[in-house]
N, C-alpha and C positions, 0 to 999 in steps of 0.2 A: 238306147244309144248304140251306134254304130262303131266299128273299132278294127283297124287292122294294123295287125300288128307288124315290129320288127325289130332287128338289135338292140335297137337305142332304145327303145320303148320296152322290151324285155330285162334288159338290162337296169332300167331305172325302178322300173315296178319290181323286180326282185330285188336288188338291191335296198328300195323302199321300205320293203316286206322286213327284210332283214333288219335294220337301220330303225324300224316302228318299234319288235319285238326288244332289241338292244334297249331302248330310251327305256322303257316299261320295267325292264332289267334294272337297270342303272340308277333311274329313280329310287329304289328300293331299297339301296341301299342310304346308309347314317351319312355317309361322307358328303359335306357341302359339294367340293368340287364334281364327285362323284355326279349328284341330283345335277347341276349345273348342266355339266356333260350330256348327260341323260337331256334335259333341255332340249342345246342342241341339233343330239340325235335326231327327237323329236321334230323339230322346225324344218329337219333336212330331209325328214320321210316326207313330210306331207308337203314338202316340194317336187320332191323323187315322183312318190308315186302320179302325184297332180299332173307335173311334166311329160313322166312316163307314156300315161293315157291320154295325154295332148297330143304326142309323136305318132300316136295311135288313131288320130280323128282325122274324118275328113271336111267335115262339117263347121265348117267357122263358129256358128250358134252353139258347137257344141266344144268347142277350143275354149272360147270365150267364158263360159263357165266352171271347166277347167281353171284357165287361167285365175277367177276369182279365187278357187278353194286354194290353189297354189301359193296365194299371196297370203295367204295363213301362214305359210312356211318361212315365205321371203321373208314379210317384214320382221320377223320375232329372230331370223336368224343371226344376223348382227348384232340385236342384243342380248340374245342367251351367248353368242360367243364370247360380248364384250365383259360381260358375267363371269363368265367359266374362266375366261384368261387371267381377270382379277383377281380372281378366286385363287387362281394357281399359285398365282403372284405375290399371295399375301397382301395385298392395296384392297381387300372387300368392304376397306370403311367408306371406300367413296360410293359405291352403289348403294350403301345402308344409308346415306341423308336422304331424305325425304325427297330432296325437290330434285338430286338428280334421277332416282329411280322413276319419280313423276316424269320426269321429259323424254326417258327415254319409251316410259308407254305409249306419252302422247303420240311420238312422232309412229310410231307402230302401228297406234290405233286410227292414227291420221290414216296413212299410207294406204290400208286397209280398203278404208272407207272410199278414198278418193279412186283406188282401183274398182271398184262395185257400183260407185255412182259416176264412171266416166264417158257414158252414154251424155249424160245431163249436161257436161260441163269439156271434156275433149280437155282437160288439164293433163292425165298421164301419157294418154294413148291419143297423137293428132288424130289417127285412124291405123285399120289392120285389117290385112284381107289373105285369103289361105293361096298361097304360091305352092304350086304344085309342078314346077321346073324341073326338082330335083328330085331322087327315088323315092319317096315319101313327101305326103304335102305338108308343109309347116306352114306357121306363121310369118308374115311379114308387119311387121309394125314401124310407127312413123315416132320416134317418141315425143313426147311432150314436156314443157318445165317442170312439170310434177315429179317426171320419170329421172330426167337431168338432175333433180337436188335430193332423188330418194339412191339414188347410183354412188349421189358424191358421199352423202352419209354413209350407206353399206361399206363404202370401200374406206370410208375413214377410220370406221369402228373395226374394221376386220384388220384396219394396220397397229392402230391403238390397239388390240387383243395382242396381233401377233410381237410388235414389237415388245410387248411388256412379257410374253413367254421367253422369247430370244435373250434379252437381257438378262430374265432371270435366272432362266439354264446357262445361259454362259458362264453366267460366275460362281455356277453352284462346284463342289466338290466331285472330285472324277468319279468317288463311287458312282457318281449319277451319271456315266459316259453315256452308256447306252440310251438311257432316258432323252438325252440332251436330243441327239444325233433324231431320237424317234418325233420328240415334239419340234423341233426346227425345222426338220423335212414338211411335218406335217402342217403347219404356221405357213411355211414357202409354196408351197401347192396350189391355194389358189390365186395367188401373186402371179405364179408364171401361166398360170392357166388363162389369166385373163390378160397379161401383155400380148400371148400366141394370138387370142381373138381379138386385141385390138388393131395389131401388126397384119390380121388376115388369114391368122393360120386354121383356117375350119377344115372340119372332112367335109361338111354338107353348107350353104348357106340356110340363115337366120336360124343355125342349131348353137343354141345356150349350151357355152360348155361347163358351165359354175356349178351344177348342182354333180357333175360328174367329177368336178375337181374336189368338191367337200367331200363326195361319197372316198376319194383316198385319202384326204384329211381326215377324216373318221374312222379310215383304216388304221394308218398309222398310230393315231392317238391309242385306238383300241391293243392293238399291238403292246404300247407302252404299258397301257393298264395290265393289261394279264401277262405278257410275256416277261415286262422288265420290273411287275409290281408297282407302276408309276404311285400309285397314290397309298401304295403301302410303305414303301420308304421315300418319304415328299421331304426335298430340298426347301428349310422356313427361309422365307425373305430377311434380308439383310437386314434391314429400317427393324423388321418387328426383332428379330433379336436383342438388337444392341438397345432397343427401347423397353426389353423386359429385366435388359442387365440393371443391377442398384447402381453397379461401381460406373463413373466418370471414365471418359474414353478422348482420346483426342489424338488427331496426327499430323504432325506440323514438319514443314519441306526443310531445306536448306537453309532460307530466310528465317526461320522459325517465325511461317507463319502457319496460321490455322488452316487447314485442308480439310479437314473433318472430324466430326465430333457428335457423341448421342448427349439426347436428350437428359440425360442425368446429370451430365459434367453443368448445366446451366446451376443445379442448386448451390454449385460452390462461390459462383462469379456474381460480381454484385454489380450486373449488368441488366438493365431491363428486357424482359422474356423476347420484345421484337426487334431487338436489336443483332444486327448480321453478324457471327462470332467467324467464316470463314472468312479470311483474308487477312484478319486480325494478328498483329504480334501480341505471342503469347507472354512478353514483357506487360503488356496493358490489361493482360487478364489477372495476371495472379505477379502485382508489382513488389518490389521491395522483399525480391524473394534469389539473395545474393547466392546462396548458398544453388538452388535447384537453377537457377541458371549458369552458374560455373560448371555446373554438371554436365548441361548441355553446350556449352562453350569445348569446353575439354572432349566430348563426346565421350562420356563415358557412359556405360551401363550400369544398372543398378537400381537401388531404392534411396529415396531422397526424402525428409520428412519437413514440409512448409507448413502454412498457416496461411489460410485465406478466409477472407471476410467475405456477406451476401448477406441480404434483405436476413435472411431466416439466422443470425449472426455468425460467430467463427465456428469455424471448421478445422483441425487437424489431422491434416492427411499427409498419405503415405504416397505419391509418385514414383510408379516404378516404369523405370526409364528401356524400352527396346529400340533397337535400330534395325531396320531392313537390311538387306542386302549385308549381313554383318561379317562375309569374308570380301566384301569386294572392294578396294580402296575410295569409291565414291557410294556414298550412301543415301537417298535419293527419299525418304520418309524417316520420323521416328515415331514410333507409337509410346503414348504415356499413357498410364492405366492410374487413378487416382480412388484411392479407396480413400474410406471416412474414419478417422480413427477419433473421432471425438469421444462418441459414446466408450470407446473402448478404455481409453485414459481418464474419461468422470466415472466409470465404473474403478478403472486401479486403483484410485483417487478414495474413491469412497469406500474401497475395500482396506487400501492403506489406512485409512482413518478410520474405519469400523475394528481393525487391527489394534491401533492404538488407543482407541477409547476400552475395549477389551482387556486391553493390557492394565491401563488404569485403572476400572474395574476390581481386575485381580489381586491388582496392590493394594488396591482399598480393604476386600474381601480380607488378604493376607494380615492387612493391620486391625482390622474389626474380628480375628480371631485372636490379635496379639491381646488387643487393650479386653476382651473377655477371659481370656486366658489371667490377665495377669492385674488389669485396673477393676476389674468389675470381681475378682475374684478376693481378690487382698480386704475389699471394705466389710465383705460379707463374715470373712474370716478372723477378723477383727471383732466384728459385734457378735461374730459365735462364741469366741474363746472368753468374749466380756461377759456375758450372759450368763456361761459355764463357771466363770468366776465367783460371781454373784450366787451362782445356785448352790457351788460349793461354798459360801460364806469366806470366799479367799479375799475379798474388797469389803470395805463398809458402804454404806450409803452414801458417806460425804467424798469417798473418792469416786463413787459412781457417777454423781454431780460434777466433779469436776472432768469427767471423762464424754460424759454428753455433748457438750459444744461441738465436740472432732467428733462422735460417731455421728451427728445430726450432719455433719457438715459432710461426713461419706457417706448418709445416707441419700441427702438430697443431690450430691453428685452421681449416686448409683440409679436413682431416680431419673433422671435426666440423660445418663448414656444409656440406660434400657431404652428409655422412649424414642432416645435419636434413632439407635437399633434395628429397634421394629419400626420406628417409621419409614427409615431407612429402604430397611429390608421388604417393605408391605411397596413400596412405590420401584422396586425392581422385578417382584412378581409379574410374569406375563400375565396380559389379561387382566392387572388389576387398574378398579376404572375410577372414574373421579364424578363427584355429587356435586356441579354446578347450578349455583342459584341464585339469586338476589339477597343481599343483605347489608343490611345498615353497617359502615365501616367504624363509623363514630362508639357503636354499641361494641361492637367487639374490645377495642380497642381501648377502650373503658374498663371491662370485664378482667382484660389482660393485666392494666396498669396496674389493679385489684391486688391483684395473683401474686405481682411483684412488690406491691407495697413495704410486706414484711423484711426482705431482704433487703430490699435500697433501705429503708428507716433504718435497721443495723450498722449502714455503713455512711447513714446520713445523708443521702443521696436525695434530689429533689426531682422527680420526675413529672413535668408540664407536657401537657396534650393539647395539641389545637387545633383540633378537626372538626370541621365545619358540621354541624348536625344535619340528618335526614339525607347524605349524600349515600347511594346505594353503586354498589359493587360486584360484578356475577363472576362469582369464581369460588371454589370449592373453599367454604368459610373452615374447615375445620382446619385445610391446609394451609390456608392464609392465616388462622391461627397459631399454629403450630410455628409456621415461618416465622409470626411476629413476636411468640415467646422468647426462639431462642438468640431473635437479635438484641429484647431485651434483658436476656439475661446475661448476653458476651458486653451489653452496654454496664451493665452491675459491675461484671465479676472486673472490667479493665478501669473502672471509677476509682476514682479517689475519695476520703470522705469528703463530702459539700460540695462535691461533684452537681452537674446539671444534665437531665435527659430531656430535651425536647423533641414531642411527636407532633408533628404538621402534614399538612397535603394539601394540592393542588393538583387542577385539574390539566390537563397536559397533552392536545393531540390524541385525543379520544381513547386515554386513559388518565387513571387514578395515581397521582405520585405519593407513597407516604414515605415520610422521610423520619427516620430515628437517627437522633444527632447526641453525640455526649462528647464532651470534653475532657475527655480521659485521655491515657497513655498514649493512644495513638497506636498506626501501625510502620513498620518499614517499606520503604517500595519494593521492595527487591519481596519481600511478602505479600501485597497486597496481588500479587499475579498469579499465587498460587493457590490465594484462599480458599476461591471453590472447588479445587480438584482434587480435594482428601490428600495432595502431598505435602500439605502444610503441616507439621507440628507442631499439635498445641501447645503453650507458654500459661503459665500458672498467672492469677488475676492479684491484684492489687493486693490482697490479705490472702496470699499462699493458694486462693479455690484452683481446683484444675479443671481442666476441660479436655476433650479428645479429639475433635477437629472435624467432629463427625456432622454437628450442626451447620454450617454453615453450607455441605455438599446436600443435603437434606433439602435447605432452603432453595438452591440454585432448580434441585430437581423437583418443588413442589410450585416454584414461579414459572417455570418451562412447563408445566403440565398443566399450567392453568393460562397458555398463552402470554404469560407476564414476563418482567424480566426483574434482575436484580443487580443492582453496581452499587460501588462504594468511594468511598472518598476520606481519604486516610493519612494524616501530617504527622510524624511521630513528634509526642510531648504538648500536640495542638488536640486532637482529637477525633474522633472518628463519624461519619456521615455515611449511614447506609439507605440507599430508595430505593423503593419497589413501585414499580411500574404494575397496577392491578387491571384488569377492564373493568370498563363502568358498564350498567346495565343499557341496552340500546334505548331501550323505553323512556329511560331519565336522564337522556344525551340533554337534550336543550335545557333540564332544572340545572345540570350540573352544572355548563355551561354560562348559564346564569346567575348562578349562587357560586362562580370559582372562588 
């Protein structure tokens, strides 16, 4: 190849030289925008130098080939710019869909193509012949509609880059003055470079002044990177901030209407996601909300606490009210910041209430060392000094007989507050767990009646069961046990004699109802509300038995642990009706069902 050289052409190939090493540089490093840049760099050397040694030819045949390698540079440079400025910009999701990064290669790798095969076809180039008029021979070219819609693209992409830089340094924070001033100059440079040559303003004719104009565009930017640390302290785009805040945002004019607003504020509005919220009165967003718009009536500042509904249900939030311009007598925006205090109130909520179930608890705790201290102690202390008695020969036989009835009857009440006790006591242990299984309810239930036979016959009491055979039940039998003794024994001790206990069930919304019903004493209302919460006071049974009040809080926590529930139903001087609600076993849903 033949070459001679001169300014322009020294100029572009060092420049190139320099501008090739930079991109190599630049790529190297982690930062997206960084490799971006580097891009580029890239695209504008292998223009530079191509050009360079074009300025340098005298041989058309050997321009022309030039010119191919050149367009490696050309086409790719528009879109590593339109890249790097996105990048800048924070907008890098729109290059990341598939189909626009697809189109912008095609037309790249179109451009390419169509510069290399335009011998064949005269679509870029109508024709091109070496004028040698001026100090150096250049090219003349005739352009073609290839060249005409590859010009309108470059320059559309290079204003889409620049505008989205300009916009975004405009409104960033002054720390970034310098920064701004360095990347807008450098955005404006090939703008004006190419109005001079459309207007005529050349040194030389058919001299391209664009690759000279990016070569100070890439000055400038370079500038920024090392002198002002551009991408060591990088200004985040607006959109992605306010789209990584949780809290609600929103800023409404005069009218109070919507001007803007992030992405979060939609979870509170029970407005569909594509529906327009700017223009909107913010009456229609968050309605029937007298209190936070008096606030804004009044203009006042502050925090305002509403309630709004949305798809995902209520909300409890906190509105805290700013106004711009807040010394100037017109004020021209307010911004409202909307935090979510829902979770924060079902947590006081449930901390209040874990508070007061604690509390209960402790009263129970406090009375379950009262009644050991002083019920469970007195019976023991009785049948010891009787004992002693007897050993000492201070009783005969026949008073011992007559002292038996009342020790039997403290011992079976001492019996029965131990086991509430520890059953009590065993179902508040953490960790203690529960033996869920299958079992005949009918069989149980039977076993139970057994148990209490002896003491209803004492008091003449008639105890009917009517549970339907072979209905199976899944839930901890010893504790549904336990539950179903001591309701038969508060149905005993509250009977009268020739009282009646009837036991029944029914199948019920995919549980088990058994129902223990007696026609006893009855309870009062104003009591029957306190039953299960250990603040009830037990009252002595029909022939003096006592009780502690323990059983029944037993029951509540042995139906709750086994999914069940328990309610009662209670008439004083009618009688009393207590159900429990069992699960049935899934397996024998449809016998149960069938045989209700």
């Amino acid at each position: 190849m033949d070459f001679t050289f001169n300014a322009y052409s020294y100029f572009l190939i060092f420049f190139g030289i320099i501008t090739l090493f930079l991109s190599w540089y630049a790529y190297r490093k982690e930062h997206g925008a960084v490799r971006l840049f580097g891009l580029v760099m890239l695209s504008n050397a292998i223009w530079s130098l191509g050009y360079g040694f074009e300025l340098a030819s005298h041989e058309l045949t050997q321009a022309k080939l030039l010119i191919d390698i050149e367009y490696i540079g050309i086409s790719t440079l528009p879109m590593s710019w339109l890249l790097f400025c996105l990048k800048l910009s924070g907008k890098e999701y729109w290059y990341k869909r598939p189909l626009n990064l697809t189109l912008l290669i095609s037309i790249t790798a179109l451009t390419s193509i169509l510069v290399w095969t335009n011998d064949y076809h005269q679509l870029y180039y109508k024709h091109y012949l070496m004028d040698s008029t001026g100090p150096f021979p250049t090219v003349s070219i005739e352009p073609g509609i290839a060249y005409k819609l590859f010009t309108g693209y470059f320059y559309l992409l290079l204003a889409i880059g620049s505008y989205q830089l300009i916009s975004t340094f405009r409104k960033s924070d002054p720390i970034y003055k310098r920064q701004n001033y360095s990347i807008i100059l450098a955005a404006l440079i090939p703008w004006i470079t190419n109005i001079a040559y459309i207007l005529g303003f050349r040194p030389i004719n058919n001299l391209d002044l664009t690759p000279f104009a990016f070569a100070g565009t890439i000055t400038f930017v370079l500038i920024a990177i090392y002198r002002f640390k551009l991408f060591d302290v990088l200004p985040v785009a607006r959109e992605k901030v306010l789209e990584l805040i949780q809290d609600g945002f929103l800023v409404i004019d005069k009218q109070f209407r919507v001007i803007d607003y992030n992405h979060a504020l939609r979870k509170y509005l029970n407005e569909p996601n594509n529906k327009k919220i700017i223009g909107t009165s913010i009456e229609s967003l968050f309605p029937q909300q007298e209190n936070f718009f008096q606030f804004l009536k009044n203009h006042q500042s502050g925090k305002v606490e509403l309630r709004a509904e949305s798809p995902l249900g209520q909300h409890d939030l906190e509105a805290n009210i700013l106004y711009l311009n807040q010394n100037q007598l017109s004020n021209t925006a307010t911004i409202i910041k909307f935090q979510d205090l829902t979770n924060f109130k079902q947590e006081a909520l449930k901390s209040q209430q874990q508070t007061e179930e604690l509390k209960k608890l402790n009263q129970l705790k406090d009375r379950i060392f009262s009644i050991i201290a002083h019920d469970l102690r007195g019976p023991l202390v009785n049948l010891s000094e009787v004992l002693k008695m007897i050993s000492n020969d201070q009783i005969t036989i026949e008073e011992f007989k007559m002292l038996s009835p009342t020790l039997n009857k403290d011992i079976l009440y001492t019996t029965e507050l131990l086991e509430n006790i520890l059953h009590w006591s065993r179902s508040q242990l953490k960790g203690y767990g529960i033996n869920k299984e299958f079992f005949d309810l009918r069989g149980m239930i039977i076993n139970e009646v057994n148990y209490h036979l002896p003491s209803a016959t004492s008091k003449n009491i008639t105890i009917i069961q009517d549970v339907f055979p072979g209905i199976l039940v899944y839930a901890d039998m010893l504790m549904i046990q336990i539950v179903v003794r001591n309701l038969l024994s508060n149905a005993i001790k509250f009977c009268f004699e020739g009282c009646e206990i009837d036991i029944s069930s029914v199948y019920t919304k995919g549980q088990m109802m058994l129902s223990i019903h007696d026609n006893g004493v009855g309870i009062k209302a104003e009591t029957v509300e306190k039953l299960f919460s250990g603040e009830n006071q037990s009252t002595r049974g029909t022939l003096n038995e006592k009780g502690t009040g323990l059983g029944l809080v037993v029951c509540r926590e042995f139906m709750e642990r086994n999914e069940g529930t328990i309610n009662v139903e209670s008439e004083l001087g009618i009688g009393t009706k207590f159900n429990l609600f069992i699960p049935v076993a899934p397996e024998n849903d449809d016998f149960n069902v069938k045989n209700r």
